[in-house]
N, C-alpha and C positions, 0 to 999 in steps of 0.2 A: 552671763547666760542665766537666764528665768532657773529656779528649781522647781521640782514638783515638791509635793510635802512630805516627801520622804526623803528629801534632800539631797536625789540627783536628778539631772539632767531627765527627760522625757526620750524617747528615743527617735522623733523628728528631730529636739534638737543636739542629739550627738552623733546623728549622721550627716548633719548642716555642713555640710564640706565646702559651701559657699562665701562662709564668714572669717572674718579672722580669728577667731578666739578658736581656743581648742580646747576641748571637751574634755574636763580631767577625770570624768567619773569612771572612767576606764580602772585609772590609776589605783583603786582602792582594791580592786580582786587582783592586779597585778603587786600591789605592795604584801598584800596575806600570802599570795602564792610564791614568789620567790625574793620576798625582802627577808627570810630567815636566814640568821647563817646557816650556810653549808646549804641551800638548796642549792643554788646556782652550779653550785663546783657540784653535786650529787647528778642533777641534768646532767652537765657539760663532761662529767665520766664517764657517767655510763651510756651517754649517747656515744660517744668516742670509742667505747669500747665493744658494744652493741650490747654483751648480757655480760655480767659480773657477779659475783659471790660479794658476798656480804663480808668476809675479812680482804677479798681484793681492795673494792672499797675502800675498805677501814685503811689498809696498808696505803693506798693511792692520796688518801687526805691528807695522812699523814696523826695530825694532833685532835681529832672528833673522839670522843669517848663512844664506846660503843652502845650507851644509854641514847647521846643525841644521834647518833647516825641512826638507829632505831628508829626514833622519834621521829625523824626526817622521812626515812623512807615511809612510815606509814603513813602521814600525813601527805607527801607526793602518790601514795598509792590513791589517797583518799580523794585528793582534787584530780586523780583520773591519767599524773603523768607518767607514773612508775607502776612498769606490772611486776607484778611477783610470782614466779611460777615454782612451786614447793614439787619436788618428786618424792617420789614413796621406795626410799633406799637407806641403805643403811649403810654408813651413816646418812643422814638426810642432807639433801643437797637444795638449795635455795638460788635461783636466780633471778638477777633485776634486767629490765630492761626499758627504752621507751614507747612509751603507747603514743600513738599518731598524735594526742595532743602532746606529748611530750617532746615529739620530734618537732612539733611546729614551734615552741619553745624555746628551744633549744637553737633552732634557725633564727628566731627572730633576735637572738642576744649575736648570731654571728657579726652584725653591722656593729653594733654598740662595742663589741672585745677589738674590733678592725680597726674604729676609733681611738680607741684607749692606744692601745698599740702604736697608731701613729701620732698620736700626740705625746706618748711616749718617748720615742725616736726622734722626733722633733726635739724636745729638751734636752735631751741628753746632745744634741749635735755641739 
């Protein structure tokens, strides 16, 4: 597929659904936004859980330092999928949740874990 000189795809052609090639320029905002460790499992929680605390979290991952879990949520906060909503208590209280981009997200890895899963199951047979 032609690039533009910025080095992706035009956007006639990555909505060319007519062709055989497939459009990878997608894949580059999808590889920043959840190829980090720990985003993927930081979605797939707290979507499951709906709103969690910042040591639930921690506690649920298990082995994240609480430096990169930090790190994580603010940057999921950043690309718009994790909201954070701070109350004014004492002690202060922090909850995460998914923002509508975050639930779509989060739906869209449902096919791909369905996969893993039965190809899983498969081997082990």
């Amino acid at each position: 597929m032609k690039k533009e000189s910025n080095g992706h795809c035009t956007k006639t052609q990555c909505m060319n659904k007519g062709g055989t090639d497939i459009c990878l320029c997608p894949l580059d905002g999808v590889i920043h936004i959840i190829g980090k460790k720990w985003a993927l499992l930081i979605i797939s929680i707290v979507g499951n859980r709906k709103k969690l605390r910042f040591n639930e979290i921690k506690e649920l991952l298990g082995d994240i330092s609480p430096k990169t879990l930090t790190d994580r949520l603010k940057e999921l906060e950043t690309l718009g999928l994790i909201q954070r909503e701070a109350f004014s208590e004492i002690p202060p209280r922090v909850e995460y949740s998914l923002t509508k981009d975050g639930i779509e997200v989060r739906d869209a890895m449902i096919p791909l874990m369905e996969w893993i899963c039965k190809k899983e199951d498969q081997n082990n047979l």
